[in-house]
C-alpha positions as CSV (number, residue, x, y, z in Angstrom):
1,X,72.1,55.2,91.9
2,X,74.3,57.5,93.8
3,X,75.8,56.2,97.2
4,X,75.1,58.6,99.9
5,X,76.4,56.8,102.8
6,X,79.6,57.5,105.0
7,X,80.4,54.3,107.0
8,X,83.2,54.9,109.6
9,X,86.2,53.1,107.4
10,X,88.9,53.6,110.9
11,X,88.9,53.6,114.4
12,X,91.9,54.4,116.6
13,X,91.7,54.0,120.9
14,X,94.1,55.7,122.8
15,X,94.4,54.9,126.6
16,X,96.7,55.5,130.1
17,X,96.7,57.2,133.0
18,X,97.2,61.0,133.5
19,X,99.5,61.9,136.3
20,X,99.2,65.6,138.2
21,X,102.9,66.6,138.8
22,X,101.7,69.5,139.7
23,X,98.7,70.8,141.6
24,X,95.7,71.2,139.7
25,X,92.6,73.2,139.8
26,X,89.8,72.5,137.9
27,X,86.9,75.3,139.1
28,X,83.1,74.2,139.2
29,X,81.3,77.0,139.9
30,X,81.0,75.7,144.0
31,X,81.6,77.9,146.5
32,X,80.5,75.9,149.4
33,X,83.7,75.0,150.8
34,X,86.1,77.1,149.5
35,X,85.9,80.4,147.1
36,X,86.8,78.0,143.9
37,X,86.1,74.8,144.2
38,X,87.1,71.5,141.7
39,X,85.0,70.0,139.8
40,X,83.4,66.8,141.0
41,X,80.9,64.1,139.9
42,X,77.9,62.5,141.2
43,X,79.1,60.8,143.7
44,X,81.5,63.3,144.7
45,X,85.2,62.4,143.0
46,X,87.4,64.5,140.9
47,X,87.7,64.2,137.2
48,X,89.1,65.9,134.5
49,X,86.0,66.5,132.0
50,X,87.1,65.8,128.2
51,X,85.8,69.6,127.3
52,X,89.4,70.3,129.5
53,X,91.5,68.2,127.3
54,X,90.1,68.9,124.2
55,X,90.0,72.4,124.8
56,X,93.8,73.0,125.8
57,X,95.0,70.7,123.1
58,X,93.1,72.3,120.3
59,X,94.4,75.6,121.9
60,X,98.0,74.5,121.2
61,X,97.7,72.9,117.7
62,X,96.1,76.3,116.6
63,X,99.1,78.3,117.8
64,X,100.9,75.9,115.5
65,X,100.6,77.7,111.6
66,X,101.4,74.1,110.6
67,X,99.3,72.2,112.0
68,X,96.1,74.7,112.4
69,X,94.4,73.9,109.0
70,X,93.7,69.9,109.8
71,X,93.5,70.8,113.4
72,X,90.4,72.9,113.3
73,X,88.7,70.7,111.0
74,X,89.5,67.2,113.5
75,X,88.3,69.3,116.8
76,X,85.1,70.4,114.8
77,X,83.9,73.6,113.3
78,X,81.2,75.9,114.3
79,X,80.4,77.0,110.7
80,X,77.5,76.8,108.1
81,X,79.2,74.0,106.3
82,X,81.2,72.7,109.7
83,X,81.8,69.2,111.1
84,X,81.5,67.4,113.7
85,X,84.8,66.1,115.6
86,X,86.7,63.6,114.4
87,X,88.2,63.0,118.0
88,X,86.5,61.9,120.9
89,X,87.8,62.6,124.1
90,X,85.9,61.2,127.8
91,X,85.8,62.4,131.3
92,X,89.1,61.2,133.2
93,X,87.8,59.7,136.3
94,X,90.5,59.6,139.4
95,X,91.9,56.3,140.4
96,X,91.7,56.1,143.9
97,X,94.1,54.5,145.7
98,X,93.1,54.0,149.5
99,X,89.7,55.3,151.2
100,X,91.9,56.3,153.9
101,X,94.0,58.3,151.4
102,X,90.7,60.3,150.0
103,X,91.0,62.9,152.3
104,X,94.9,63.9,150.6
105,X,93.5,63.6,147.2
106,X,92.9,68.1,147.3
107,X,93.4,70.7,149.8
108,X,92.4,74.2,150.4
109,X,94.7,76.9,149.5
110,X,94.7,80.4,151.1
111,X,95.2,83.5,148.9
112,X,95.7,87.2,149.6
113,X,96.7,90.8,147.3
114,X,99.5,92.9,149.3
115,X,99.5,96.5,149.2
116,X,102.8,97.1,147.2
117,X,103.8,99.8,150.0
118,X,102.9,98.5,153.1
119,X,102.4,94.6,152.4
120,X,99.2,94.1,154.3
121,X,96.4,92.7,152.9
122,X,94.2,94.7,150.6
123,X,90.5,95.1,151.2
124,X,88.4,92.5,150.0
125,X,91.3,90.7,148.2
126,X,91.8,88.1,150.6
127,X,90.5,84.0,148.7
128,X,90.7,80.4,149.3
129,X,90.7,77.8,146.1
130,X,91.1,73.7,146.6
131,X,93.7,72.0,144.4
132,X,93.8,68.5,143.7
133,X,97.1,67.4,144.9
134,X,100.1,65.9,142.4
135,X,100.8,63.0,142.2
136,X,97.1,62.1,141.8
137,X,96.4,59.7,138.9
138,X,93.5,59.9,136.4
139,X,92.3,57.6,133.4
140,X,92.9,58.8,130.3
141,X,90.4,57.7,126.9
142,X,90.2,59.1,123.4
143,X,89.4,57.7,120.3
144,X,89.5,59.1,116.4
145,X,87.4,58.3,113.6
146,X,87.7,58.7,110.4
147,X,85.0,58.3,107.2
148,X,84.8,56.7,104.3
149,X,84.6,60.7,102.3
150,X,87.5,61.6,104.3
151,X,89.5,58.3,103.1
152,X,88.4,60.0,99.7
153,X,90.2,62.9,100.2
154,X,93.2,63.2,99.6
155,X,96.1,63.8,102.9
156,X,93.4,63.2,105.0
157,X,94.5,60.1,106.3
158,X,98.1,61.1,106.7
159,X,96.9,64.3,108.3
160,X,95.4,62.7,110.5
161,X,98.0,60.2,111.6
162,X,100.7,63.6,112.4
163,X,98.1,64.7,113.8
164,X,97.4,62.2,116.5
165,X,101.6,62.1,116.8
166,X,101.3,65.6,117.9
167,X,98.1,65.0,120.2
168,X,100.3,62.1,122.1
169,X,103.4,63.7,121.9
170,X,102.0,66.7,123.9
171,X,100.5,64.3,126.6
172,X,103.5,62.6,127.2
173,X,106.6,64.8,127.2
174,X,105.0,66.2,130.7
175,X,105.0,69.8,129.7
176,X,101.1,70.1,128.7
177,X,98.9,72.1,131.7
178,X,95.4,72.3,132.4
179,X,92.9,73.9,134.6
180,X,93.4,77.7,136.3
181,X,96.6,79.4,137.3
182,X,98.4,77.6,134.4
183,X,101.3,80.4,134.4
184,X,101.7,80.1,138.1
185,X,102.9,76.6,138.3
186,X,99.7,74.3,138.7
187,X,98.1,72.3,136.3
188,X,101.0,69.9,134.3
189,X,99.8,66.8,133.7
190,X,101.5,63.6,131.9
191,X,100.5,60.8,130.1
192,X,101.7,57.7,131.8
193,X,101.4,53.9,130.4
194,X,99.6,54.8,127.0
195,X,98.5,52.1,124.9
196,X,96.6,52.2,121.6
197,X,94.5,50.1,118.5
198,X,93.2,50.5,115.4
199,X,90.1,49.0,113.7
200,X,90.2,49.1,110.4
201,X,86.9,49.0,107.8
202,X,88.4,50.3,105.0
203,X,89.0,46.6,103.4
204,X,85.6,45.0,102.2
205,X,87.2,41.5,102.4
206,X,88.1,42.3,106.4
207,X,85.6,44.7,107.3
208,X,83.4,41.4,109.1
209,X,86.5,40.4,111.1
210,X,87.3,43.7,112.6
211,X,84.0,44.9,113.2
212,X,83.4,41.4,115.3
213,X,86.4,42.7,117.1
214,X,85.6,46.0,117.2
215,X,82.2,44.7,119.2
216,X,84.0,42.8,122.2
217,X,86.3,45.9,122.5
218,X,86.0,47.4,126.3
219,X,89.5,48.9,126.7
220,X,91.0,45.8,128.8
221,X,94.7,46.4,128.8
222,X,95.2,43.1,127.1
223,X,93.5,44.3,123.9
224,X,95.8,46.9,123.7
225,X,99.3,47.5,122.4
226,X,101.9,50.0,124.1
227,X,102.2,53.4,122.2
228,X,105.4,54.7,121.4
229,X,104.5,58.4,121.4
230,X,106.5,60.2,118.5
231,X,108.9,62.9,120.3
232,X,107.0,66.2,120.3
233,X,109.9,68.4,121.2
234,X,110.3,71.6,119.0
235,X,112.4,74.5,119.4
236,X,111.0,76.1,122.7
237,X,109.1,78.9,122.6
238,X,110.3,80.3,125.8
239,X,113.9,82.0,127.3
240,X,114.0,79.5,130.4
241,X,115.8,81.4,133.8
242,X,116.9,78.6,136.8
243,X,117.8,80.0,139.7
244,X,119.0,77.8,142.9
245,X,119.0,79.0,146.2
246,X,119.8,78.0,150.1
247,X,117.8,78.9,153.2
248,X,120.1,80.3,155.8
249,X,117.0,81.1,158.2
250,X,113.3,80.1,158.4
251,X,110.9,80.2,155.6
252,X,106.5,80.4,156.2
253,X,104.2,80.9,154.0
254,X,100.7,80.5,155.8
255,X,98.2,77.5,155.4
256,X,95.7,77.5,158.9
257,X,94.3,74.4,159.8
258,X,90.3,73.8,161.2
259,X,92.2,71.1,163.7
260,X,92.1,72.2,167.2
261,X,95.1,70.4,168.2
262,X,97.0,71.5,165.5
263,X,99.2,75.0,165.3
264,X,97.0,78.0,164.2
265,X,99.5,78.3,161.1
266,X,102.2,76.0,159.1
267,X,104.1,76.2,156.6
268,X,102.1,75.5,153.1
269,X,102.7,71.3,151.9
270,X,101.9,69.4,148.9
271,X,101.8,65.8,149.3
272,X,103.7,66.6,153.0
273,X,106.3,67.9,151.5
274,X,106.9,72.2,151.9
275,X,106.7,74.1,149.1
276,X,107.0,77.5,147.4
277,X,104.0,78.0,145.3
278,X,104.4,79.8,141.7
279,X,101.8,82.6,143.3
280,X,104.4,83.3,146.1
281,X,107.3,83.5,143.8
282,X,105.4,85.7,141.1
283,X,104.5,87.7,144.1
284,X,108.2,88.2,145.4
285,X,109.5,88.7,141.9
286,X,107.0,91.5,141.5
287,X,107.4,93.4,144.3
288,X,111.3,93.3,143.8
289,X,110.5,94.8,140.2
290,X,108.4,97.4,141.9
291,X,111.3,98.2,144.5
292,X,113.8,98.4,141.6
293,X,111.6,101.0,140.1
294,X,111.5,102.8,142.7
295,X,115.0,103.0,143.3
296,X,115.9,103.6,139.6
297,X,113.1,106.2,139.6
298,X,111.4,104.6,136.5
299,X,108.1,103.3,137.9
300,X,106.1,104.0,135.1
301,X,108.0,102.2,132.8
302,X,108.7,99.6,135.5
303,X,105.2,98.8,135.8
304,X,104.7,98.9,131.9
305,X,107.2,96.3,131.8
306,X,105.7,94.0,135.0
307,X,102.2,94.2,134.0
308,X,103.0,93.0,130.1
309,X,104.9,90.3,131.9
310,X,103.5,89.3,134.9
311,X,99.6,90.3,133.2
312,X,96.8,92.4,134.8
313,X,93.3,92.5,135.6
314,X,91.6,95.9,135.4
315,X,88.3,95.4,136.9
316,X,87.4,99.7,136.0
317,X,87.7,98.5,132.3
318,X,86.6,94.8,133.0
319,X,89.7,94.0,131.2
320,X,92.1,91.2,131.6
321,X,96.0,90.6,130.4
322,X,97.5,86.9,130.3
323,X,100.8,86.7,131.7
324,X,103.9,86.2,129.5
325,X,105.4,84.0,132.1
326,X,105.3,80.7,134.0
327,X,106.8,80.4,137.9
328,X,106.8,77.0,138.8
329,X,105.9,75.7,142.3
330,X,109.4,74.7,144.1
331,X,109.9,71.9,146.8
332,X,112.1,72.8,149.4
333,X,114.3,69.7,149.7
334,X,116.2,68.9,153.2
335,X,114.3,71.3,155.3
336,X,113.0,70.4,158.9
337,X,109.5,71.9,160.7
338,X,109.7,73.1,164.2
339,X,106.6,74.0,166.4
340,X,107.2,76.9,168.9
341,X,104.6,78.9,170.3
342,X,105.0,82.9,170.5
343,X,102.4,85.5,172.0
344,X,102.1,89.3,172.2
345,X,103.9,91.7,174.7
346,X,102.0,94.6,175.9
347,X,104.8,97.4,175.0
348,X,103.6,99.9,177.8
349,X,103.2,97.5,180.5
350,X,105.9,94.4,179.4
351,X,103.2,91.9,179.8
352,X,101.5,89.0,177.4
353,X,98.8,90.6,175.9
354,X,95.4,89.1,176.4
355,X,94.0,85.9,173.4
356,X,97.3,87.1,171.6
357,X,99.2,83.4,171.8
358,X,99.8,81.4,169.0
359,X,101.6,78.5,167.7
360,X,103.6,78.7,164.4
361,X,105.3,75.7,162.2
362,X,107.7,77.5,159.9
363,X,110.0,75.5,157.7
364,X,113.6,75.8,158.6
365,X,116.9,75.9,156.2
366,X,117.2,73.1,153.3
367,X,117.6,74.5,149.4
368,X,115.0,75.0,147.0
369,X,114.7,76.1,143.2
370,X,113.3,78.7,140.9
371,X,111.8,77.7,137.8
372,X,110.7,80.3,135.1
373,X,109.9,80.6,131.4
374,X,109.4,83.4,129.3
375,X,107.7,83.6,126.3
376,X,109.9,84.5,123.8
377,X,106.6,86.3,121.5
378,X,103.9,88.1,124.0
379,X,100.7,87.6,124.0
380,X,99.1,90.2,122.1
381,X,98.4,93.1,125.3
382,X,96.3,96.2,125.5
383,X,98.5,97.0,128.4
384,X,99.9,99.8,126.8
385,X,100.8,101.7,123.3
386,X,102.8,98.7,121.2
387,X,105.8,101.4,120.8
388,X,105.9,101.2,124.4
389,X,105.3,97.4,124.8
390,X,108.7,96.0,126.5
391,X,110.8,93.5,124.5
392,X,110.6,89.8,126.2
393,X,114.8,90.5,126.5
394,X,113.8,93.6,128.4
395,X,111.7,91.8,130.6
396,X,114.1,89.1,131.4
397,X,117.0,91.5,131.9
398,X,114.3,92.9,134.4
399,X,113.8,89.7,136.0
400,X,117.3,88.9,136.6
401,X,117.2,91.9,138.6
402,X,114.7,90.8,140.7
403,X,116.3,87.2,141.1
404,X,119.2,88.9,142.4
405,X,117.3,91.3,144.7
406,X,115.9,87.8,146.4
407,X,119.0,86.2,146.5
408,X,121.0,88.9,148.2
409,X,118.5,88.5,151.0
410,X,117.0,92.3,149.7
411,X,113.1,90.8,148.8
412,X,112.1,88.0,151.2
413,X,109.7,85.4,149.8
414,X,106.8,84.3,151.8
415,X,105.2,86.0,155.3
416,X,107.0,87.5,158.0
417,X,109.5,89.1,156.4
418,X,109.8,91.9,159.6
419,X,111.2,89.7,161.2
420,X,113.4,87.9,159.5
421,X,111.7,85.2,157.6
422,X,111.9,83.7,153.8
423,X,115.7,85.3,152.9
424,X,117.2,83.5,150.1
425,X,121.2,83.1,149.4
426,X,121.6,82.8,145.5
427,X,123.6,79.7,144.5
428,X,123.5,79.3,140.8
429,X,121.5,81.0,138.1
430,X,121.4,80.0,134.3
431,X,119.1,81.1,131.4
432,X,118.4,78.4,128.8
433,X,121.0,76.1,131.0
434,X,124.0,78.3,130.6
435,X,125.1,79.4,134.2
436,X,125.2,83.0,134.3
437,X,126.5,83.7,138.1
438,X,130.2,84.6,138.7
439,X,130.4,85.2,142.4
440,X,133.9,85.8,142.2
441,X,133.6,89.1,140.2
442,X,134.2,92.3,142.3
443,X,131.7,94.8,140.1
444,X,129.2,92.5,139.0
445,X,127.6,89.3,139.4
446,X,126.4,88.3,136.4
447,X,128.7,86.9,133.2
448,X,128.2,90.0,130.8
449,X,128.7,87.5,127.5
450,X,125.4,85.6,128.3
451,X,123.3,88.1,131.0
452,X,124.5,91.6,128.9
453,X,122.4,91.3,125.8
454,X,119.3,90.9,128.4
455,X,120.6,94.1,130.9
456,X,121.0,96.3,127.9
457,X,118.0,95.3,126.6
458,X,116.4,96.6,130.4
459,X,118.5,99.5,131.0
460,X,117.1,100.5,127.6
461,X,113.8,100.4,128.2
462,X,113.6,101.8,131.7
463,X,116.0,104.6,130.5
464,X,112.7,105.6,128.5
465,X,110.8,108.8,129.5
């Protein structure tokens, strides 16, 4: 008589607590309170649903040619003769802390499109989103199982050990990102206090005793051990570009407040703290690429070369680019908030005009720090013919351009820039940690050893008619 069954032969439990250490959206389809709202459950917390986690890590191991063939088949496939998933991956509740606290756990950010010529708002492109807030802390559950047919087979079992490796090494080196707006700083999440054990039916004369086990398990810390995650750190796929500057003046990028008694606009915090988000800095950077263009007269290829690098949405087309880049939110460290109250001055007759006072909190001097990385292979693009698709090089002898642009003091970041507002002094600058700023040099700033291959590789492709 034939055996047809498949017992479960080995269980492995993974557990800790995922940390935000950046902001993180996760959108539900709400609208209620703000244009994109995060997902919450029944009784109105955040969590990270499971879809999310498996989703972005089955993403990555399918990038990876090596790892793609056992990867598929673990997350499931949808085929005639397909499987179901051999990992298991639940809702990550958040931890509150303090009820008091609740209220900090998210907050609703403002967003706007500029008209590249005149910097006002453009029509209808004004949006609010909520974030949940770093430093928030989620718990993390996942669990793989494995057959008796896939015991069986043969490299299954290995396969699936590197593979779990990869899964924890990626959840714990701080680098993996979830959620929306990935590429402009939120979303990066870590794995914090994992702990792991395995059940193991594959031995007749021990399957009783672990499966007695396996029955009281409830994932109480003390029936865990702690995981040592193997390293996942492979050669990068990105050109990194660091740039550090100081405030000389005032920096404000607008968040309002439905408080009364506090000033119609401040400078934009996470976790009280002021920041530069990734969507300011990709804004600045851009508009200093389109400037350059300008100047250089090579706006057409100047926008080639922004749109493959920053993306694009054409909504004529109903087509959508991803962006070749990730700009990191900065903290501005040592800075100082001042309230001051300004109004409006009639020019004809010299007097305030009428409901035109307002109170302001800019942020005022203190340093902060760029963060970028460049994909060293685009995303394939429909952006434009592939003989005209810029080089990645191209693109980040481009963006050096712009660095410098803000760093001169040339491209303000942030709001009020007419009068005087978010000027930057550049500091340092390095690319893949090698510092590339000689301020001493009387023709240009840049070391030509490190930054020429990258200029060349620009002034090539804007040189292009």
């Amino acid at each position: 008589m034939v055996n047809s069954t498949n017992h479960i032969a080995w269980r492995w439990y993974l557990s800790g607590t995922l940390k935000t250490t950046t902001p993180l959206i996760l959108g539900s389809g709400e609208d209620k309170n703000a244009d994109t709202q995060c997902i919450r459950d029944g009784e109105g917390e955040f969590f990270i649903p499971g879809t999310t986690l498996a989703g972005i890590l089955r993403h990555s191991l399918l990038e990876n040619p090596a790892e793609s063939s056992f990867a598929s088949r673990a997350f499931g496939e949808a085929r005639d003769d397909g499987r179901q998933s051999l990992l298991l991956f639940y809702d990550a509740p958040l931890l509150s802390v303090h009820k008091e606290q609740k209220e900090r756990h998210s907050t609703i950010r403002d967003g706007v499109a500029l008209d590249k010529i005149t910097k006002t708002a453009e029509d209808k492109k004004k949006f609010d989103y909520e974030v949940i807030e770093r430093e928030q802390i989620f718990r993390f559950r996942m669990e793989a199982i494995l057959r008796e047919k896939d015991f069986e087979e043969n490299g299954t079992f290995a396969s699936m050990k590197k593979l779990l490796d990869e899964i924890s090494g990626m959840l714990t080196d701080g680098e993996m990102r979830i959620g929306a707006k990935r590429s402009r700083g939120f979303g990066r999440i870590v794995l914090e206090n994992p702990r792991f054990t395995i059940f193991d039916f594959s031995d007749p004369l021990k399957r009783k005793a672990e499966g007695e086990q396996w029955l009281h398990f409830d994932w109480a810390e003390e029936q865990l051990e702690l995981f040592t995650a193997a390293s996942s750190k492979t050669p990068s796929e990105h050109i990194s570009v660091h740039a550090a500057f100081d405030i000389p003046g005032t920096m404000f990028i607008r968040s309002y407040s439905t408080n009364p008694k506090a000033p119609d606009a401040v400078h934009i915090q996470s976790n009280n703290a002021p920041v530069i988000p990734g969507t300011s800095w990709a804004g600045a950077l851009r508009h200093a690429l389109f400037n350059l263009g300008r100047a250089m007269d090579t706006s057409r290829q100047m926008e080639l070369l922004t749109k493959s690098l920053f993306g694009d949405v054409c909504e004529k087309a109903n087509e959508a680019f991803a962006s070749n880049i990730i700009v990191d939110e900065s903290t501005i460290m040592d800075a100082q908030s001042l309230e001051y109250t300004r109004n409006k001055i009639d020019r004809f007759t010299g007097g305030v005009a009428p409901s035109a006072l307002f109170t302001e909190e800019p942020s005022f001097g203190g340093t902060v720090e760029l963060n970028c990385l460049i994909r060293k292979e685009f995303h394939k693009t429909n952006v434009a013919p592939p003989t005209a698709i810029p080089s990645p090089e191209a693109c980040v002898g481009a963006l050096l351009l712009a660095v410098l642009e803000i760093g001169n003091g040339i491209q303000p970041v942030g709001g009020a820039g007419a009068i005087g507002r978010g000027l930057l002094s550049l500091r340092s600058l390095r690319i893949d940690g090698e510092n590339i700023l000689n301020k001493s040099a009387s023709s240009t700033p840049l070391v030509q050893e490190s930054a020429g291959g990258y200029l060349r590789a620009a002034a090539e492709y804007l040189g292009r008619k």
